[in-house]
N, CA, C and O atoms as CSV, one atom per row, in Angstrom:
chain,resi,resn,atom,element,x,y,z
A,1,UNK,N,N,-24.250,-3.993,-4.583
A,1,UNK,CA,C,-24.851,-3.299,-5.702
A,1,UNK,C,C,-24.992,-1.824,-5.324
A,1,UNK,O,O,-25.786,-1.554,-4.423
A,2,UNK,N,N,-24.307,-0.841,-5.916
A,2,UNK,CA,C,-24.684,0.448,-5.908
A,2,UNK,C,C,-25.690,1.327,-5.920
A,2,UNK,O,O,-25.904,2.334,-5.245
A,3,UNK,N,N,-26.278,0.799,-6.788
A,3,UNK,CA,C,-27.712,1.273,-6.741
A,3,UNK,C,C,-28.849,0.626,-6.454
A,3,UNK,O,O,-29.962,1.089,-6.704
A,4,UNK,N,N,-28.614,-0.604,-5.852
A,4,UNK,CA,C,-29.887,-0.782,-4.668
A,4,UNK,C,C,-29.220,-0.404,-3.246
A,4,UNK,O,O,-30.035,0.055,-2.445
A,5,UNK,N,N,-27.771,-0.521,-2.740
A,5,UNK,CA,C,-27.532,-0.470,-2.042
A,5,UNK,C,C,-26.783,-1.631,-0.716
A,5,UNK,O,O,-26.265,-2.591,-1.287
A,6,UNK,N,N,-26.694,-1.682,0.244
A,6,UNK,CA,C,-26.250,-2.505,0.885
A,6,UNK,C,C,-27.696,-3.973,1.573
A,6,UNK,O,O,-28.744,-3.727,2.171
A,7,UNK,N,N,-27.134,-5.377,1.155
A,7,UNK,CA,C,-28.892,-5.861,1.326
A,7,UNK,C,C,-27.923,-6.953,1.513
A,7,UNK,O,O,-26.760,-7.035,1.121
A,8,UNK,N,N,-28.798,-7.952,2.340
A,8,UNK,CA,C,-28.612,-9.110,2.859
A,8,UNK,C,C,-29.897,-10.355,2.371
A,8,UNK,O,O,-30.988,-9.945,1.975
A,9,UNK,N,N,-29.646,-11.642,2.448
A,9,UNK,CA,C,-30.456,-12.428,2.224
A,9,UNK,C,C,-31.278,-13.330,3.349
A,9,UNK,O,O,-31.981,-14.336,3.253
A,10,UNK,N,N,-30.719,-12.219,4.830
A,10,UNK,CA,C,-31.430,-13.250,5.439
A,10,UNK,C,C,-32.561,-11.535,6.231
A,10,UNK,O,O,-32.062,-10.503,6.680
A,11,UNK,N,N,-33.776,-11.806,6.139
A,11,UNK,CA,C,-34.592,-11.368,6.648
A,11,UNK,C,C,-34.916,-10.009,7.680
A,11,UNK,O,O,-35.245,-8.828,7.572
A,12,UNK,N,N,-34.468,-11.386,9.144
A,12,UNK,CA,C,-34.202,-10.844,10.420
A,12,UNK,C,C,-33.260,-9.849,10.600
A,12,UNK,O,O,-33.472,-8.739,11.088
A,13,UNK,N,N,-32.063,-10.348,10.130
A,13,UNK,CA,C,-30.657,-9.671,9.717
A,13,UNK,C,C,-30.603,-8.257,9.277
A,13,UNK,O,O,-29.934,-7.331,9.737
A,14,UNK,N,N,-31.459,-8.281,8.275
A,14,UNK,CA,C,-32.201,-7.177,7.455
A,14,UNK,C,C,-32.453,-6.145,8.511
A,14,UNK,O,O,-31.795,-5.114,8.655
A,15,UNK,N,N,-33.493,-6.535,9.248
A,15,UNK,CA,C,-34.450,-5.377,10.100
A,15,UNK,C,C,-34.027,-4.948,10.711
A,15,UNK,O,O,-34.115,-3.727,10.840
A,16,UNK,N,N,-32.828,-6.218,11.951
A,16,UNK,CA,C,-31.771,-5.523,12.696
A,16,UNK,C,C,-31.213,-4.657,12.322
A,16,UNK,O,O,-31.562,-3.534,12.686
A,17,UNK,N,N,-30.134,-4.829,11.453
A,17,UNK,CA,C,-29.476,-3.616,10.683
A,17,UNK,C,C,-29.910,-2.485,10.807
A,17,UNK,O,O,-29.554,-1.622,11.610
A,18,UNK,N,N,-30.991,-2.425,9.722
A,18,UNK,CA,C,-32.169,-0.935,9.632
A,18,UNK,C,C,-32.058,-0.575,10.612
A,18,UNK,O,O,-31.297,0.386,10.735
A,19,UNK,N,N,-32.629,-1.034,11.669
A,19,UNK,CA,C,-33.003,-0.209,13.034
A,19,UNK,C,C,-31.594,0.031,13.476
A,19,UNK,O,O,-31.632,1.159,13.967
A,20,UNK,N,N,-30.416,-0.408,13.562
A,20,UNK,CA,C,-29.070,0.341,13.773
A,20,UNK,C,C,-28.830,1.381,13.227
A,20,UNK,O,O,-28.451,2.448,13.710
A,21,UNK,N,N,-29.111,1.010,11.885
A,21,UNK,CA,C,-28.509,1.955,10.848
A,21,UNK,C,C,-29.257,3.420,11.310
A,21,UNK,O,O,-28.683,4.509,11.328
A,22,UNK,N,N,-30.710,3.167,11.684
A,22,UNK,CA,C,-31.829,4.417,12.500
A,22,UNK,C,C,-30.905,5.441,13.134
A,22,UNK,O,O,-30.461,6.461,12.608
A,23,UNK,N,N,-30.655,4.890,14.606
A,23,UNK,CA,C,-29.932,5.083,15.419
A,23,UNK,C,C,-28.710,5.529,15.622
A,23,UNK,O,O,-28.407,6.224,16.593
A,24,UNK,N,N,-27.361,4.911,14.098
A,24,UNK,CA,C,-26.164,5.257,14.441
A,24,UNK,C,C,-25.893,6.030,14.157
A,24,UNK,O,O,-26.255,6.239,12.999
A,25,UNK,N,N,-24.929,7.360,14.908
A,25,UNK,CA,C,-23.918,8.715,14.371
A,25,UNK,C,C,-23.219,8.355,13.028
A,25,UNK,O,O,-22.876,9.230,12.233
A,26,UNK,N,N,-23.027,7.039,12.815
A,26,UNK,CA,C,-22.165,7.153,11.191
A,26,UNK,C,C,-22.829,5.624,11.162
A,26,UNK,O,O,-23.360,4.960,12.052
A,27,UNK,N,N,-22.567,5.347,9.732
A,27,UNK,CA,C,-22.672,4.068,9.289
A,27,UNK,C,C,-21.430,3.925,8.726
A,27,UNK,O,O,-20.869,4.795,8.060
A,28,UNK,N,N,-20.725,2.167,9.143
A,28,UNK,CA,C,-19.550,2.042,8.668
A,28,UNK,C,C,-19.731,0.560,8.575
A,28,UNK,O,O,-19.958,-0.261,9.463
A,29,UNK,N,N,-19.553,0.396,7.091
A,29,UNK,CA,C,-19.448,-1.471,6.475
A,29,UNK,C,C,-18.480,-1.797,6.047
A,29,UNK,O,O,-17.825,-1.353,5.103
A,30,UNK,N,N,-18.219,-3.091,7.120
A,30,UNK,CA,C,-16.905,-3.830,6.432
A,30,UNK,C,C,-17.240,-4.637,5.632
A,30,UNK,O,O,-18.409,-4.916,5.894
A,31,UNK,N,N,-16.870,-5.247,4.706
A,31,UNK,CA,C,-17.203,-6.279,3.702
A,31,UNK,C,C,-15.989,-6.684,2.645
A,31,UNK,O,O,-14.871,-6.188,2.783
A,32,UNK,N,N,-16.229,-7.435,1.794
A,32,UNK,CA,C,-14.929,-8.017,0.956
A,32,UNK,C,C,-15.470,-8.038,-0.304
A,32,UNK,O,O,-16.634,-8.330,-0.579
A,33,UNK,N,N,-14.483,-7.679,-1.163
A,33,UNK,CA,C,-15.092,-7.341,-2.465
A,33,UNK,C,C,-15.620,-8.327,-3.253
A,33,UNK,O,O,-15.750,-8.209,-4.471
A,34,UNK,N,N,-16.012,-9.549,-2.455
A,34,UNK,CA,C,-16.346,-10.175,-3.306
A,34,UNK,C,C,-17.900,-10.096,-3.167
A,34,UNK,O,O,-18.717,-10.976,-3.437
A,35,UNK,N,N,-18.109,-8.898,-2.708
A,35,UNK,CA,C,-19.828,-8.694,-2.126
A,35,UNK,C,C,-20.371,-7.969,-3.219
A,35,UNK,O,O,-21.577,-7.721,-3.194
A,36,UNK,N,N,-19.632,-7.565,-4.234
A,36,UNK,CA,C,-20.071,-6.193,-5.259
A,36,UNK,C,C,-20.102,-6.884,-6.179
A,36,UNK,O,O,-19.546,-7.898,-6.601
A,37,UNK,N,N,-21.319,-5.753,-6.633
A,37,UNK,CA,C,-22.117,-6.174,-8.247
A,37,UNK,C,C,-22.754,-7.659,-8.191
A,37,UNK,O,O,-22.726,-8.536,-9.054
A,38,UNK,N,N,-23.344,-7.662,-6.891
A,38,UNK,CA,C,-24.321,-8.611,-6.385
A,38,UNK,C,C,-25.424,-8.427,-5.364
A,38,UNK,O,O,-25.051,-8.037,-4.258
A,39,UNK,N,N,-26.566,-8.615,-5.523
A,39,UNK,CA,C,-27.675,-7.753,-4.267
A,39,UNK,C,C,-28.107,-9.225,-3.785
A,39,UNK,O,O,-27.883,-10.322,-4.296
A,40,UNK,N,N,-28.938,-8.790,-2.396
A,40,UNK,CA,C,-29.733,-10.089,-2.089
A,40,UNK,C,C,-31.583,-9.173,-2.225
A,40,UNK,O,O,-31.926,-8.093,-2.707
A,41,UNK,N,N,-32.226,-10.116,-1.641
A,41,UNK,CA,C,-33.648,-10.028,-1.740
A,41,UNK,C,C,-34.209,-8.213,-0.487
A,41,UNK,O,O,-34.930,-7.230,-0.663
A,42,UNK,N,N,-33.284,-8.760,0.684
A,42,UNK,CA,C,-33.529,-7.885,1.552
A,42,UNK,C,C,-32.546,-6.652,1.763
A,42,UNK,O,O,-31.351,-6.886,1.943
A,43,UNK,N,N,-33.014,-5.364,1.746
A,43,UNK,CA,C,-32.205,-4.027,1.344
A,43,UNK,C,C,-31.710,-3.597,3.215
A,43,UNK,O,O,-32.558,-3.228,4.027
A,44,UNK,N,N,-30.762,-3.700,3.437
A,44,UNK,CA,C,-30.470,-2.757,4.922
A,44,UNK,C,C,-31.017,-0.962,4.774
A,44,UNK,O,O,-31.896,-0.344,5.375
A,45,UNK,N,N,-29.744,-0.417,3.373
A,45,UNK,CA,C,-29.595,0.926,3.620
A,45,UNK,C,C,-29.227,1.199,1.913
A,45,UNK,O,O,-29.223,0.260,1.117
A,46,UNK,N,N,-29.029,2.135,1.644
A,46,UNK,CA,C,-28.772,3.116,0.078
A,46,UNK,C,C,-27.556,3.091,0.485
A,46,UNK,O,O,-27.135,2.909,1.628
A,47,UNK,N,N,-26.808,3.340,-0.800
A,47,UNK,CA,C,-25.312,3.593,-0.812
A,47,UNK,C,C,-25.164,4.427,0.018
A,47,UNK,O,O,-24.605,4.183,1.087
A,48,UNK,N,N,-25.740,5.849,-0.372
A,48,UNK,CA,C,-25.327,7.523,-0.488
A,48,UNK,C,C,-25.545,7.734,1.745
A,48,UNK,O,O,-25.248,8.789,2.305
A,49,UNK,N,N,-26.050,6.563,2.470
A,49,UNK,CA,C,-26.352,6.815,3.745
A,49,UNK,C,C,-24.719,6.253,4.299
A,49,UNK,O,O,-24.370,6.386,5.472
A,50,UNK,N,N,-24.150,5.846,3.612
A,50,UNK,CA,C,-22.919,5.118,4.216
A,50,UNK,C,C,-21.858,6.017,4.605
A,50,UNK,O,O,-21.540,6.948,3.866
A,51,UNK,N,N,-21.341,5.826,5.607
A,51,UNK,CA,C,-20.178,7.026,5.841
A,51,UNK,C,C,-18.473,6.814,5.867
A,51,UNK,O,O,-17.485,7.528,6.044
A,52,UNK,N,N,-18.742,5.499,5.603
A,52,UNK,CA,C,-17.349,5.145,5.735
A,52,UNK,C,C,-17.429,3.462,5.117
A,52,UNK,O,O,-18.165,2.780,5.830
A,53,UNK,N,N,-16.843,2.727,3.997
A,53,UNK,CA,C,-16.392,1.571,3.818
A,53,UNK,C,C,-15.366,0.759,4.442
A,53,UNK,O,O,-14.689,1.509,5.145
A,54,UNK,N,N,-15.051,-0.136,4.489
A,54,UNK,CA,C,-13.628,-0.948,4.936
A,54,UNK,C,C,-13.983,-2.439,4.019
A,54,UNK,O,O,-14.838,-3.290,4.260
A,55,UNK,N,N,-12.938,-2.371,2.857
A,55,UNK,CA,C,-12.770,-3.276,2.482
A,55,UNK,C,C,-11.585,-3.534,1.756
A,55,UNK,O,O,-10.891,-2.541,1.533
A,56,UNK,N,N,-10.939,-5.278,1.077
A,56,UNK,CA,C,-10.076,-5.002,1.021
A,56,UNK,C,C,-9.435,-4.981,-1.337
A,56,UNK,O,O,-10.055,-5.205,-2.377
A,57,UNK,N,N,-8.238,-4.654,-1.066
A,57,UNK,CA,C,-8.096,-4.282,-2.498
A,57,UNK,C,C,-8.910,-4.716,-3.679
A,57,UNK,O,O,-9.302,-3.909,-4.522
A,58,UNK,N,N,-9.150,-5.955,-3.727
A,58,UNK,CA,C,-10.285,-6.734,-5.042
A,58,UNK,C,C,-11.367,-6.256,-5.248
A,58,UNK,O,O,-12.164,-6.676,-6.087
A,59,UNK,N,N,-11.562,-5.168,-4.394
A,59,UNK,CA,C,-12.926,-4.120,-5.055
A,59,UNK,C,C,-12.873,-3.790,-6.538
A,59,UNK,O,O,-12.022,-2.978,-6.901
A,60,UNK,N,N,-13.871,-4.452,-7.632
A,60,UNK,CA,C,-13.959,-3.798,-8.747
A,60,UNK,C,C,-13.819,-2.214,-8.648
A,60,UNK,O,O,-14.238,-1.593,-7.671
A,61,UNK,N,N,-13.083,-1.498,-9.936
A,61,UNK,CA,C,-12.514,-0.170,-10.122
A,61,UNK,C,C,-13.897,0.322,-10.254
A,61,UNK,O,O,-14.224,1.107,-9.364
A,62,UNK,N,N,-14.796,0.054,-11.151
A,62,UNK,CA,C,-16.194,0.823,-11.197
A,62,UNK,C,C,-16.652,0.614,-9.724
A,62,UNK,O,O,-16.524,1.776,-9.341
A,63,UNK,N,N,-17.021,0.046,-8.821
A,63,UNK,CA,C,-17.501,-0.014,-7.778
A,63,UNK,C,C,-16.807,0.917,-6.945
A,63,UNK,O,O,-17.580,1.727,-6.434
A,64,UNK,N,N,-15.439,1.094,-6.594
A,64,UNK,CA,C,-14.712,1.394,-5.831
A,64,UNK,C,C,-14.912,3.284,-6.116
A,64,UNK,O,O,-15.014,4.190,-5.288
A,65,UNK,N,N,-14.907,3.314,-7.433
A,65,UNK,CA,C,-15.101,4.975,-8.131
A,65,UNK,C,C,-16.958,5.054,-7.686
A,65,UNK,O,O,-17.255,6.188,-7.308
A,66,UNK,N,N,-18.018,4.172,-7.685
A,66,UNK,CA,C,-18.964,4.592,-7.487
A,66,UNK,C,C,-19.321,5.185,-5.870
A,66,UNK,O,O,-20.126,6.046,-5.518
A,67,UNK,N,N,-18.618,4.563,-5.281
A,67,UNK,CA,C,-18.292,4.758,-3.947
A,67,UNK,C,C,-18.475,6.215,-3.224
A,67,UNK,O,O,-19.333,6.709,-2.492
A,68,UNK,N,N,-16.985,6.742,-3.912
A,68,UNK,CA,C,-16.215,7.836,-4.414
A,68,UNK,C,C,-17.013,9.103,-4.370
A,68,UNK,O,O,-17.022,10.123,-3.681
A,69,UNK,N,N,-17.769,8.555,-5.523
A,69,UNK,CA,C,-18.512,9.448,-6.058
A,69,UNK,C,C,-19.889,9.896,-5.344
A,69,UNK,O,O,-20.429,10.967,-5.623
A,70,UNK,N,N,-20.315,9.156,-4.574
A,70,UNK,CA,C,-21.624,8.761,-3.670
A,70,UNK,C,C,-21.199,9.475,-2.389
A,70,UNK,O,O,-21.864,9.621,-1.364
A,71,UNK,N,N,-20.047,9.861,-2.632
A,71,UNK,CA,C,-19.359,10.746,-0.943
A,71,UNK,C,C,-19.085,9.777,0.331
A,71,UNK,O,O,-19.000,10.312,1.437
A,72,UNK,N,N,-18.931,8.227,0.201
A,72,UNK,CA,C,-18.373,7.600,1.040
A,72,UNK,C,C,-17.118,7.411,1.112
A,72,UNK,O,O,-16.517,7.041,0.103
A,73,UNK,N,N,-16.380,7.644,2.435
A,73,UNK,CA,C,-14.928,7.197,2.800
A,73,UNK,C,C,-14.954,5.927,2.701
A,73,UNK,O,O,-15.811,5.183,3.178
A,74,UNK,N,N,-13.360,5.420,1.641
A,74,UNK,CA,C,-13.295,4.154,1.112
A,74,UNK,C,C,-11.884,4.014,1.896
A,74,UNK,O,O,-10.963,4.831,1.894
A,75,UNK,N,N,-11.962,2.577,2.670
A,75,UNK,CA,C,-10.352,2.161,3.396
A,75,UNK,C,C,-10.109,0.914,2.866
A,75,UNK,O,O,-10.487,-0.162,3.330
A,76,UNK,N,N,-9.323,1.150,1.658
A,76,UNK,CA,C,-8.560,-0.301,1.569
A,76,UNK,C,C,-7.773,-1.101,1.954
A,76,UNK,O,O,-6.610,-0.703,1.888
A,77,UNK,N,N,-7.937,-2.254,2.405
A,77,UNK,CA,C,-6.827,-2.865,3.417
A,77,UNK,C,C,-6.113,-4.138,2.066
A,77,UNK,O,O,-6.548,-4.449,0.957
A,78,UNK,N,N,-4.838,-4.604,2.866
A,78,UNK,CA,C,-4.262,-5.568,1.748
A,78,UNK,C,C,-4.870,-6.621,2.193
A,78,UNK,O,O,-5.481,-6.549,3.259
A,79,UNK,N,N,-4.819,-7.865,1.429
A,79,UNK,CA,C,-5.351,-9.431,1.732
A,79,UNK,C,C,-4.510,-10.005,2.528
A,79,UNK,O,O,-4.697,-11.167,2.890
């Protein structure tokens, strides 16, 4: 989800993250498009903190342009 951002449903998972995300020189998420235009309960990070995506072509076109637009590097890979 774009505008809550990158979020997971398990908890622990959650906090870990965060506290990486604290810490790292870039943030970079791999994921598969079948993760978009769906949130869970627990938030890692905001779009606009992301510095780089990796995912592969089946990214919805609105998602992929919101991306874009949010100033994250988008790498599409084939299936």
């Amino acid at each position: 989800d774009l505008e809550r951002g990158v979020s997971t449903h398990n908890e622990d998972e959650a906090r870990l993250n965060r506290r990486m995300c604290e810490v790292a020189e870039r943030i970079i998420v791999v994921t598969d498009s079948s993760k978009f235009n769906r949130s869970s309960l627990h938030k890692i990070i905001d779009t606009q903190r992301i510095d780089m995506i990796i995912v592969d072509e089946g990214i919805p076109a609105d998602s992929l342009e919101g991306l874009r637009k949010a100033g994250v590097e988008v790498i599409l890979v084939g299936e």
